[in-house]
CHARMM internal coordinates of N, CA and C (Angstrom, degrees):
IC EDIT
DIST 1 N 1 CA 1.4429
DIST 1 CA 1 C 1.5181
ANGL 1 N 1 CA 1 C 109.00
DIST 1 C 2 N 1.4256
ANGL 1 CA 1 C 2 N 110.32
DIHE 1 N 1 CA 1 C 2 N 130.34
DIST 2 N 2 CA 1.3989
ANGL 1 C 2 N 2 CA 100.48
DIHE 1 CA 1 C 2 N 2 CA 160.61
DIST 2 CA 2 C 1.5811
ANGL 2 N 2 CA 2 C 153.80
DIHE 1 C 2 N 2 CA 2 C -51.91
DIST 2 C 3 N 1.2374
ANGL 2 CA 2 C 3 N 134.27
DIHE 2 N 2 CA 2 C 3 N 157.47
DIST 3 N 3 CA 1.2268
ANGL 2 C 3 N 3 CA 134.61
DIHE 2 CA 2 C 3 N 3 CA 147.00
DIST 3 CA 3 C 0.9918
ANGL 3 N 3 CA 3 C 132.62
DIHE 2 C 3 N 3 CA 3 C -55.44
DIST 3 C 4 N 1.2820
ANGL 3 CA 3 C 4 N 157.19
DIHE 3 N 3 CA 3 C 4 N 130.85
DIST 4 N 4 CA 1.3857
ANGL 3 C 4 N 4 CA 146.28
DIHE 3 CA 3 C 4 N 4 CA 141.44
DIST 4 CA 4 C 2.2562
ANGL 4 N 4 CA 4 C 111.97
DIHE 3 C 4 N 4 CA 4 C -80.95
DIST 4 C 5 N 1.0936
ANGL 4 CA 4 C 5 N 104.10
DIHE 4 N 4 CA 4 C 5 N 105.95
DIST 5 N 5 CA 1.5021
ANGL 4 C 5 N 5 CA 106.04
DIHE 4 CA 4 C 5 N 5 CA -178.54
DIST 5 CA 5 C 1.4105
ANGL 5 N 5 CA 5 C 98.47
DIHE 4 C 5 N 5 CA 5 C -95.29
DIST 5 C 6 N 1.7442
ANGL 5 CA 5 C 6 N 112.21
DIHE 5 N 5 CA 5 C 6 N 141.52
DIST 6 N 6 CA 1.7101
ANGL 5 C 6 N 6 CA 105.58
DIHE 5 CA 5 C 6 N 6 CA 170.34
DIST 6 CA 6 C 1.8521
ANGL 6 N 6 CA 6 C 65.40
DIHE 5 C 6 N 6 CA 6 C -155.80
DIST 6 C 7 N 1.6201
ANGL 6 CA 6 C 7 N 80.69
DIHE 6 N 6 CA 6 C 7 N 128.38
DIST 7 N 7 CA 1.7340
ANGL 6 C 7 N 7 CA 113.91
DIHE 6 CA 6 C 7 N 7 CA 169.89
DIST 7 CA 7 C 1.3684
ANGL 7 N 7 CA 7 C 98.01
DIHE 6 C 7 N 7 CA 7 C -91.01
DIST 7 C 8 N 1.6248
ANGL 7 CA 7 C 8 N 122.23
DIHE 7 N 7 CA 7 C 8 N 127.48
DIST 8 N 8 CA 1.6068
ANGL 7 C 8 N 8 CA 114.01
DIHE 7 CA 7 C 8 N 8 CA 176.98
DIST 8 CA 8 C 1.4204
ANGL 8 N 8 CA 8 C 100.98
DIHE 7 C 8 N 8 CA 8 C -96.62
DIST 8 C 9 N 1.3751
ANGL 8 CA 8 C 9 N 107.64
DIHE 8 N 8 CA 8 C 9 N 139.55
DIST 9 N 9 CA 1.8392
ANGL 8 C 9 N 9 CA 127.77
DIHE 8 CA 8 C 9 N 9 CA 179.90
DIST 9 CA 9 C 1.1034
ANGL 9 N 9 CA 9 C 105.50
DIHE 8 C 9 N 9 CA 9 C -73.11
DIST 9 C 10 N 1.6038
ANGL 9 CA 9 C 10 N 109.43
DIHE 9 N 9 CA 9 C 10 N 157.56
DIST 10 N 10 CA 1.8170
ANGL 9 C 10 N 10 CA 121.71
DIHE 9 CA 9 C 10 N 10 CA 162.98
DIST 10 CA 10 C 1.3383
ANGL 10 N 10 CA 10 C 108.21
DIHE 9 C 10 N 10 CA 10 C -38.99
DIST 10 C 11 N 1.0788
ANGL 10 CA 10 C 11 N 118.72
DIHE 10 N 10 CA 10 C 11 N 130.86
DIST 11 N 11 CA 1.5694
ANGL 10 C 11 N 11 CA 129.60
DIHE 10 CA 10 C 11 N 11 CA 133.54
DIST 11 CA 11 C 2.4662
ANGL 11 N 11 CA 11 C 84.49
DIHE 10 C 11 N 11 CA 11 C 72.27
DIST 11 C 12 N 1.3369
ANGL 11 CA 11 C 12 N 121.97
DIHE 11 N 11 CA 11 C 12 N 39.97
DIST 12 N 12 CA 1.1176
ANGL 11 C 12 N 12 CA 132.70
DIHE 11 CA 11 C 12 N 12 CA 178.58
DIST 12 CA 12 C 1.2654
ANGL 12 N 12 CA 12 C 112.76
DIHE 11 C 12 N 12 CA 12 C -84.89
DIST 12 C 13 N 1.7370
ANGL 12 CA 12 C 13 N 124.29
DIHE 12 N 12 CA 12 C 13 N 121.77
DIST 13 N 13 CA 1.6905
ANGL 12 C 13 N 13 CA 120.73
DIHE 12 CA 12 C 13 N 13 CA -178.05
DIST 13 CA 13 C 1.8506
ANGL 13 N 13 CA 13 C 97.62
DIHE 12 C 13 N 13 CA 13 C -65.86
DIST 13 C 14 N 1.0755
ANGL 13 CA 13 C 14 N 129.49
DIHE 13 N 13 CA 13 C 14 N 159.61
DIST 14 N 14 CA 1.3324
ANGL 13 C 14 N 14 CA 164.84
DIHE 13 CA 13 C 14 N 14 CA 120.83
DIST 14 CA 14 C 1.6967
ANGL 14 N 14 CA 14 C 99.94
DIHE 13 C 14 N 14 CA 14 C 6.00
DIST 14 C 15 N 1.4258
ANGL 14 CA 14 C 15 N 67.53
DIHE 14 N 14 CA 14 C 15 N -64.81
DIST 15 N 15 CA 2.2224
ANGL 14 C 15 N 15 CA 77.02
DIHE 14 CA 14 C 15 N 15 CA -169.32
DIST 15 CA 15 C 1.2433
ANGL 15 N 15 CA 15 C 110.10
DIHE 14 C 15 N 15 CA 15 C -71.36
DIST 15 C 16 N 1.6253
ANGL 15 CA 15 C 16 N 126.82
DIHE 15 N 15 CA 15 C 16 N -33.70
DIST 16 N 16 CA 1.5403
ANGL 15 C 16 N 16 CA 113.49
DIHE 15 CA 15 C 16 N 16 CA -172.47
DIST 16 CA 16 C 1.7460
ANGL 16 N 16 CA 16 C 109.67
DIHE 15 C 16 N 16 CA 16 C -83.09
DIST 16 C 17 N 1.7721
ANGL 16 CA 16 C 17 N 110.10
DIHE 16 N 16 CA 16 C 17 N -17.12
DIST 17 N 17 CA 1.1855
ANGL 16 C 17 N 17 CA 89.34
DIHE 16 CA 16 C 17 N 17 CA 165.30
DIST 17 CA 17 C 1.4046
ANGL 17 N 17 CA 17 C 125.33
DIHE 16 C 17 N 17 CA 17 C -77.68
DIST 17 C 18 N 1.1405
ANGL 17 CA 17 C 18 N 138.11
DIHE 17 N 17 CA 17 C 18 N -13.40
DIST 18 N 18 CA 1.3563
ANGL 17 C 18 N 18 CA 147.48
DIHE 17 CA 17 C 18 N 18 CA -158.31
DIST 18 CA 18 C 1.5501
ANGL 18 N 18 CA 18 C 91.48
DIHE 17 C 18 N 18 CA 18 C -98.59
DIST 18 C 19 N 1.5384
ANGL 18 CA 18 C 19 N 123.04
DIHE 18 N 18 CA 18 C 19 N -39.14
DIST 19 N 19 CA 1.4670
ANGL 18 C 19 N 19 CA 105.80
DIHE 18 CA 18 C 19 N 19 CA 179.41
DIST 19 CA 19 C 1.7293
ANGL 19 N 19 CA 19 C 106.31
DIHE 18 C 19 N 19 CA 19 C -68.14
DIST 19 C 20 N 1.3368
ANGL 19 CA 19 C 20 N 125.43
DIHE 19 N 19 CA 19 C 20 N -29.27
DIST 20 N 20 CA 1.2373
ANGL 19 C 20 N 20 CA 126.38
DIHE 19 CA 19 C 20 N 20 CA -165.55
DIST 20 CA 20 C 1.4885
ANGL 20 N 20 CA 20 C 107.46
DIHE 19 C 20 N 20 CA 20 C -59.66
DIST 20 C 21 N 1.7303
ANGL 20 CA 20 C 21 N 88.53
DIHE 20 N 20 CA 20 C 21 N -60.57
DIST 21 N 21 CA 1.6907
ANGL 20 C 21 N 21 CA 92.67
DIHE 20 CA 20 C 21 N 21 CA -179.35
DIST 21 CA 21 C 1.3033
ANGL 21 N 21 CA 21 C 120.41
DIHE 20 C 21 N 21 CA 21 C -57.64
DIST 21 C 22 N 1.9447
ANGL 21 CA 21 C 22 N 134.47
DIHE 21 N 21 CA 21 C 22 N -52.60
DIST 22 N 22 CA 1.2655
ANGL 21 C 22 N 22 CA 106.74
DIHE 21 CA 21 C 22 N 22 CA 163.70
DIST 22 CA 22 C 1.4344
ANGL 22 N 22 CA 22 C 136.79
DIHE 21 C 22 N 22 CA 22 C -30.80
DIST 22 C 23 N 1.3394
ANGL 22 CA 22 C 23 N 116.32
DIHE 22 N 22 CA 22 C 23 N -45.85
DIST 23 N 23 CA 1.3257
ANGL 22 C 23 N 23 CA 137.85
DIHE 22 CA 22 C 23 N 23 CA -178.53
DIST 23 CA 23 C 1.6871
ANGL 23 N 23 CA 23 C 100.93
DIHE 22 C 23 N 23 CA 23 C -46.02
DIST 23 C 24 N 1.3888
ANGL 23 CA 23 C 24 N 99.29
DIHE 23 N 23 CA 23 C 24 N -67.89
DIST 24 N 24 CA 1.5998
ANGL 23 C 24 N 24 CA 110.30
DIHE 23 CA 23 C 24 N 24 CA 169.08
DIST 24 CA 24 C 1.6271
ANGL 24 N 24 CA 24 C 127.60
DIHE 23 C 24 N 24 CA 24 C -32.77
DIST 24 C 25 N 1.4479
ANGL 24 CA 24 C 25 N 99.92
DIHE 24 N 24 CA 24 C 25 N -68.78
DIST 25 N 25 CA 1.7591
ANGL 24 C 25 N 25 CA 112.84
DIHE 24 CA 24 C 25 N 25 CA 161.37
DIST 25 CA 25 C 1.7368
ANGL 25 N 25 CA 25 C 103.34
DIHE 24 C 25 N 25 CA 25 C -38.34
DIST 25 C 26 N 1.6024
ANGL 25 CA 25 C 26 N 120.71
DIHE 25 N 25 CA 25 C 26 N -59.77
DIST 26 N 26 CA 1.3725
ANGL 25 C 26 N 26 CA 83.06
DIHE 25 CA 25 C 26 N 26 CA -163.34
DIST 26 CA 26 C 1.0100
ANGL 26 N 26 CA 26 C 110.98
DIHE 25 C 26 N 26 CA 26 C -111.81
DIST 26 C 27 N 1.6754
ANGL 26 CA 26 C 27 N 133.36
DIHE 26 N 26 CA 26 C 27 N 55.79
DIST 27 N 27 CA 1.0619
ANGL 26 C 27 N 27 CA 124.89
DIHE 26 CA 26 C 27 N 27 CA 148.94
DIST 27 CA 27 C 1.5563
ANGL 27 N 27 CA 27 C 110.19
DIHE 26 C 27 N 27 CA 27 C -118.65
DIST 27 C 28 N 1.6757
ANGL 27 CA 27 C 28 N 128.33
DIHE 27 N 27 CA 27 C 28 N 8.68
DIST 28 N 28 CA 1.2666
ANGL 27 C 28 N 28 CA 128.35
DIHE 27 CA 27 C 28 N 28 CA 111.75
DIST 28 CA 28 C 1.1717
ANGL 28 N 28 CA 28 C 126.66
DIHE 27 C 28 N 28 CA 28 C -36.64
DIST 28 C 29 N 1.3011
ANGL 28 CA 28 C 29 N 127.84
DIHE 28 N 28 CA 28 C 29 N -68.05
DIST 29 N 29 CA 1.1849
ANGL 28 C 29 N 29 CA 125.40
DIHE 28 CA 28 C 29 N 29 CA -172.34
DIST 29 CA 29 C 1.3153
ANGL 29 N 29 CA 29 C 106.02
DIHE 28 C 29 N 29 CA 29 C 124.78
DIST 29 C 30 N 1.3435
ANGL 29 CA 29 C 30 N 135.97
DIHE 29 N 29 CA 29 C 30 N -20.32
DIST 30 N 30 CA 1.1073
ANGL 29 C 30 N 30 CA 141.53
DIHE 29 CA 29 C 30 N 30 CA -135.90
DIST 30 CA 30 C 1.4014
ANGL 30 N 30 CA 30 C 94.72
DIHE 29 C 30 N 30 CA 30 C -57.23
DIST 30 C 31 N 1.3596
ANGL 30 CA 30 C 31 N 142.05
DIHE 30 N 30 CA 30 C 31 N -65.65
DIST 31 N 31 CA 1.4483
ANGL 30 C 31 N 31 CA 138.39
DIHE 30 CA 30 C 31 N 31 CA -154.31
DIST 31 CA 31 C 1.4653
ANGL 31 N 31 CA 31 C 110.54
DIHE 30 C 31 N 31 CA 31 C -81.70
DIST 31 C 32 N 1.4650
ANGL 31 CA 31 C 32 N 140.04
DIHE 31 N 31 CA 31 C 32 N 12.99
DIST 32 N 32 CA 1.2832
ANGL 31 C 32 N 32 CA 151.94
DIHE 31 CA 31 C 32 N 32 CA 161.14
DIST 32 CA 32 C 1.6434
ANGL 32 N 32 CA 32 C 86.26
DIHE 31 C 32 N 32 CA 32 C -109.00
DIST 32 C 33 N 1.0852
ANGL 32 CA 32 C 33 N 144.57
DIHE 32 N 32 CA 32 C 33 N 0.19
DIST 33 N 33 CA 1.8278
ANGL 32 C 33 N 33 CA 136.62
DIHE 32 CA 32 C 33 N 33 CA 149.67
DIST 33 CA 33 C 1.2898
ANGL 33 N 33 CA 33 C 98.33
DIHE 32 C 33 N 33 CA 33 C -60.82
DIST 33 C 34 N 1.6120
ANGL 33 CA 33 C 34 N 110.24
DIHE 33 N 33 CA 33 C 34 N -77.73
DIST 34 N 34 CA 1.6611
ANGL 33 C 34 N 34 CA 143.23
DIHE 33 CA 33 C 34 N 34 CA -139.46
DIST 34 CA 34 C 1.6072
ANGL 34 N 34 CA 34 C 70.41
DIHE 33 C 34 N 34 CA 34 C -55.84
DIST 34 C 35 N 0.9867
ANGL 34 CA 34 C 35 N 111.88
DIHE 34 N 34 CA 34 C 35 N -85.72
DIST 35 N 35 CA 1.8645
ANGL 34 C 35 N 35 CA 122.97
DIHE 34 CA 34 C 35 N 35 CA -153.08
DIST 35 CA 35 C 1.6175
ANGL 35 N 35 CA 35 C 100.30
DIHE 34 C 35 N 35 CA 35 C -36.15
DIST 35 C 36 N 1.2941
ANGL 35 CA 35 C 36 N 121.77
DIHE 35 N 35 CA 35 C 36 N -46.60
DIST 36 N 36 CA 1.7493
ANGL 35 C 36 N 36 CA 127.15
DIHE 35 CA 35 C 36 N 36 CA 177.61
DIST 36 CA 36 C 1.4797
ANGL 36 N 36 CA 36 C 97.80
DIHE 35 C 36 N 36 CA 36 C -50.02
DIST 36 C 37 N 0.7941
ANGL 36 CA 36 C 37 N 113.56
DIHE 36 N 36 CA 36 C 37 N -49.32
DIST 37 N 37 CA 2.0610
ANGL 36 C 37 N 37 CA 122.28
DIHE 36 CA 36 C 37 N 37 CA -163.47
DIST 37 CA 37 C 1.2030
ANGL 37 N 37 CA 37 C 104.00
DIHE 36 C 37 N 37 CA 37 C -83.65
DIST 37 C 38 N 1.3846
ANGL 37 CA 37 C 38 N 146.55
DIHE 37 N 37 CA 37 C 38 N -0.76
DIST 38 N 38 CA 1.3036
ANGL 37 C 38 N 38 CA 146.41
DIHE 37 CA 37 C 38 N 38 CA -146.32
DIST 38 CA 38 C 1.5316
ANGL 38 N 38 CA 38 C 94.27
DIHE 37 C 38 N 38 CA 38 C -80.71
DIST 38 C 39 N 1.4166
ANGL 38 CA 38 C 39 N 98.94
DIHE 38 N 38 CA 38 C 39 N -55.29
DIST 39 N 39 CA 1.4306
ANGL 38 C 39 N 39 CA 117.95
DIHE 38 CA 38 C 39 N 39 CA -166.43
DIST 39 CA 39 C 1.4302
ANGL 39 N 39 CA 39 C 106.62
DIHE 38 C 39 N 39 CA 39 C -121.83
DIST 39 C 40 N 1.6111
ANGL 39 CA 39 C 40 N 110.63
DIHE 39 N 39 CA 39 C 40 N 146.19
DIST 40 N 40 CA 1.3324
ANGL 39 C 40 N 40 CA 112.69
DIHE 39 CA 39 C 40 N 40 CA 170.64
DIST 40 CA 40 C 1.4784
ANGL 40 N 40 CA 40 C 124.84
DIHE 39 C 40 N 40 CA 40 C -70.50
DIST 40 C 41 N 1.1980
ANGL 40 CA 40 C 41 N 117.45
DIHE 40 N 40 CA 40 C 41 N 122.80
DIST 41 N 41 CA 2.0362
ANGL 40 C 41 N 41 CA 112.73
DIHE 40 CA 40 C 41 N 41 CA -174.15
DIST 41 CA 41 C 1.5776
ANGL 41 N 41 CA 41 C 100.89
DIHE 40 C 41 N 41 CA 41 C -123.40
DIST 41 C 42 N 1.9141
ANGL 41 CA 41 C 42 N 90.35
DIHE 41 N 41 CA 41 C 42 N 120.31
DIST 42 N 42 CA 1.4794
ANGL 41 C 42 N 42 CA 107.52
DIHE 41 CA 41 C 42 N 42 CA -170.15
DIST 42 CA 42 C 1.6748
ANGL 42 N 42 CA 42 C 101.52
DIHE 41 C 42 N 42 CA 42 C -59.76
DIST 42 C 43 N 1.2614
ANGL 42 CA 42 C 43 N 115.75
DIHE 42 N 42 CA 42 C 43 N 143.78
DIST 43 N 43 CA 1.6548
ANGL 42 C 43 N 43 CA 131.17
DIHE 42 CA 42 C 43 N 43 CA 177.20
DIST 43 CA 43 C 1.8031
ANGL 43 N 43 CA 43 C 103.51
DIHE 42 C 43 N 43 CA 43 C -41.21
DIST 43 C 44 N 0.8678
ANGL 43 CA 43 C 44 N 110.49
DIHE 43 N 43 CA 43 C 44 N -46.37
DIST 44 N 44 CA 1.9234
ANGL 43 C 44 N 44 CA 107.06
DIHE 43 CA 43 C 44 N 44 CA 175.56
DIST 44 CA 44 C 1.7392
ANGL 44 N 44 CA 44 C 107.91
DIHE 43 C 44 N 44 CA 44 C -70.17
DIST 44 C 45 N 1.2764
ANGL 44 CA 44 C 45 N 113.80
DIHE 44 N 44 CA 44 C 45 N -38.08
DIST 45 N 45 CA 1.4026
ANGL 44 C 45 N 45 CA 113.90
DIHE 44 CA 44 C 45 N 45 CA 173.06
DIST 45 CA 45 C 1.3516
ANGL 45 N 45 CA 45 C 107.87
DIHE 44 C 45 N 45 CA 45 C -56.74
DIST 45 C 46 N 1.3356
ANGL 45 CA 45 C 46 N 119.09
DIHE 45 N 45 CA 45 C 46 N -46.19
DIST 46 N 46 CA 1.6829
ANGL 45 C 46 N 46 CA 126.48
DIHE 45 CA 45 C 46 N 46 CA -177.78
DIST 46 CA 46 C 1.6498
ANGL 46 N 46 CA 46 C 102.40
DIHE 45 C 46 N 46 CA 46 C -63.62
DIST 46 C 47 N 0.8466
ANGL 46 CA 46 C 47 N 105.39
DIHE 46 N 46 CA 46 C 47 N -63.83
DIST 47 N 47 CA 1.4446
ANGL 46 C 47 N 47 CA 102.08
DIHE 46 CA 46 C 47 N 47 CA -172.28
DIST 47 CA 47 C 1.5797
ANGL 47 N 47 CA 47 C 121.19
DIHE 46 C 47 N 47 CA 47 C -66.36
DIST 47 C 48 N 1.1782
ANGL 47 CA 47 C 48 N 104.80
DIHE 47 N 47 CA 47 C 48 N -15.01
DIST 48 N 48 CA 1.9997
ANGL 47 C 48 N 48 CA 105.30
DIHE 47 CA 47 C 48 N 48 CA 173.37
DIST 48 CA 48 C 1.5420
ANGL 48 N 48 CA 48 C 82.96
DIHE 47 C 48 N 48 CA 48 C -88.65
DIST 48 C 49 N 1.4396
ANGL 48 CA 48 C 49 N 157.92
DIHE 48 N 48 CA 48 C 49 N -73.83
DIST 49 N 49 CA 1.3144
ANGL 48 C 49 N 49 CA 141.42
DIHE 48 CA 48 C 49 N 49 CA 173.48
DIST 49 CA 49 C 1.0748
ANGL 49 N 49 CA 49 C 132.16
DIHE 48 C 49 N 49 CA 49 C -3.40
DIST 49 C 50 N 1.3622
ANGL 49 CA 49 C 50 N 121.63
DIHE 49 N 49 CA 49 C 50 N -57.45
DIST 50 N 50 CA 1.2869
ANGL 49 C 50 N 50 CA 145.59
DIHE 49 CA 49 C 50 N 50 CA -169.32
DIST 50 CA 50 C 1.6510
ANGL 50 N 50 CA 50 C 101.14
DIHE 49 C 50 N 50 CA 50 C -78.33
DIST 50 C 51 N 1.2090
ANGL 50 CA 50 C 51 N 117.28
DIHE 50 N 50 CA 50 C 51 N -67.93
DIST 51 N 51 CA 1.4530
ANGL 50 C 51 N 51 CA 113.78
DIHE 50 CA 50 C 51 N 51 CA 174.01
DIST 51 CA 51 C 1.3100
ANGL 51 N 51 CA 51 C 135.20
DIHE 50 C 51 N 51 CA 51 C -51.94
DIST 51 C 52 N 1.4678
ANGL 51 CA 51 C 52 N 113.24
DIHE 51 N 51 CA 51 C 52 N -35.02
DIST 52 N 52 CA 1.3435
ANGL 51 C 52 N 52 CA 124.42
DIHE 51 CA 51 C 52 N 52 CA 121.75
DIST 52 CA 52 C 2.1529
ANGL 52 N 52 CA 52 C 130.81
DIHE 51 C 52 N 52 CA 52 C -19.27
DIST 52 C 53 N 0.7565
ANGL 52 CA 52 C 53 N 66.63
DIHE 52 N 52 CA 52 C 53 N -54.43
DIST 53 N 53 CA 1.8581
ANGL 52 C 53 N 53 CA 74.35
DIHE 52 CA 52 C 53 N 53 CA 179.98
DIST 53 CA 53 C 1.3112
ANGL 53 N 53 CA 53 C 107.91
DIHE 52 C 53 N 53 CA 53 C -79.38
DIST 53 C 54 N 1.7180
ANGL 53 CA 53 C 54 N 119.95
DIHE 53 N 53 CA 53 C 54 N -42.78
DIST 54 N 54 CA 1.2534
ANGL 53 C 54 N 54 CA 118.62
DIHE 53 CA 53 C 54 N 54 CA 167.06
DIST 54 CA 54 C 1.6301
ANGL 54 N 54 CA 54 C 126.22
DIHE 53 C 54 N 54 CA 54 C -40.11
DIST 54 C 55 N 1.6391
ANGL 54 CA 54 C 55 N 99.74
DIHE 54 N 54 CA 54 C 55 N -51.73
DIST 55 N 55 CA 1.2478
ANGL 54 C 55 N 55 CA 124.84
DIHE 54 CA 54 C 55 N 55 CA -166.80
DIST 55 CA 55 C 1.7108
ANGL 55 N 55 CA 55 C 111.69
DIHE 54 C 55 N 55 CA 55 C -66.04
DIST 55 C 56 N 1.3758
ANGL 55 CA 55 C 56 N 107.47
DIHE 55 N 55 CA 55 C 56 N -35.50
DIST 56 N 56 CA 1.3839
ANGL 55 C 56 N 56 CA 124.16
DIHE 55 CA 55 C 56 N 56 CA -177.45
DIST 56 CA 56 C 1.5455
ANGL 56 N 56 CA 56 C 108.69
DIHE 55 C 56 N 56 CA 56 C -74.82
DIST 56 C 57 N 1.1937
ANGL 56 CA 56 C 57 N 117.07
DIHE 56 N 56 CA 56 C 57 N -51.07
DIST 57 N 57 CA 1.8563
ANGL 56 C 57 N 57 CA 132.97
DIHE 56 CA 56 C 57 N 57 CA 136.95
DIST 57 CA 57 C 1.1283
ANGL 57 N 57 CA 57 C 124.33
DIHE 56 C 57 N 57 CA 57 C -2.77
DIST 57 C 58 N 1.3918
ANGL 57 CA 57 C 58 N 107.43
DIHE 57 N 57 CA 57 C 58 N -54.35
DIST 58 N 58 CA 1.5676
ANGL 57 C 58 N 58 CA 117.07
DIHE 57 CA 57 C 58 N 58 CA -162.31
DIST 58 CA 58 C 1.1832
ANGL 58 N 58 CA 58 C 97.31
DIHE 57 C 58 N 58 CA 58 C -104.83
DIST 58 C 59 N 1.4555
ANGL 58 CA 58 C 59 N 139.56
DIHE 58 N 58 CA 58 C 59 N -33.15
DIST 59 N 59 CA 1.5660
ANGL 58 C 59 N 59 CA 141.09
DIHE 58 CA 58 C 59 N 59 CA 174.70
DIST 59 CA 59 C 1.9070
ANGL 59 N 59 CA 59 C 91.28
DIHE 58 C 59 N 59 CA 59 C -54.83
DIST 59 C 60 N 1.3632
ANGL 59 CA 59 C 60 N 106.24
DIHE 59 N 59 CA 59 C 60 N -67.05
DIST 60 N 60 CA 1.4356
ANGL 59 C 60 N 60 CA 86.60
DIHE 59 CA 59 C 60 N 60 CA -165.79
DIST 60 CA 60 C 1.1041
ANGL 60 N 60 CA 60 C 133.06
DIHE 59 C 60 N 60 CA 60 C -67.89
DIST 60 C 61 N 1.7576
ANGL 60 CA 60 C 61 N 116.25
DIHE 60 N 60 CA 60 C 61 N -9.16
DIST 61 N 61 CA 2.0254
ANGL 60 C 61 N 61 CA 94.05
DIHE 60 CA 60 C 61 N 61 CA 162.97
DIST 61 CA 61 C 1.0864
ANGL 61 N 61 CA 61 C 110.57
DIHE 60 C 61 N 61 CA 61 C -94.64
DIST 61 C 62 N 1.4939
ANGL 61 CA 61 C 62 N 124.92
DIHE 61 N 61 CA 61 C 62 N 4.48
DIST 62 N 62 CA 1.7950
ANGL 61 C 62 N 62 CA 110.52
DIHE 61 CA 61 C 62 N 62 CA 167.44
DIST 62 CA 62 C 1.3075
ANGL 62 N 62 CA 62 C 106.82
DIHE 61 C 62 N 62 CA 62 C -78.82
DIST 62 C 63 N 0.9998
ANGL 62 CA 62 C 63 N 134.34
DIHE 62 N 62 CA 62 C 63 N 45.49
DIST 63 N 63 CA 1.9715
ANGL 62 C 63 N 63 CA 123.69
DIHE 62 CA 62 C 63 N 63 CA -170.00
DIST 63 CA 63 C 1.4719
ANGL 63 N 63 CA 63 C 85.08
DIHE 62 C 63 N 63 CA 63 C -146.18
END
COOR INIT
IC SEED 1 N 1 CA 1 C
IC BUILD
């Protein structure tokens, strides 16, 4: 799992580091990981998901 690193600046408010780092987290991704891993999902569960997502995928650039 990843890190999220946020170096805090000179003389930096509170709030802009905390906006940075969210910002950071989700363009990792990290908390759309955590939530995947939460629970164990049997290999057929994964894969009817996924095809699923494909399928939903493909509906929206034919429209």
């Amino acid at each position: 799992m990843k890190v999220a690193d946020v170096i805090v600046g000179a003389e930096e408010s509170f709030d802009n580091l905390l906006k940075r780092f969210n910002k950071k987290v989700q363009q990792d991704r990290i908390l759309a990981e955590l939530r995947r891993r939460e629970h164990y999902e049997k290999p057929s569960v994964r894969r009817k998901r996924k095809r699923a997502a494909s399928r939903r995928g493909a509906a929206r650039v034919r429209k």
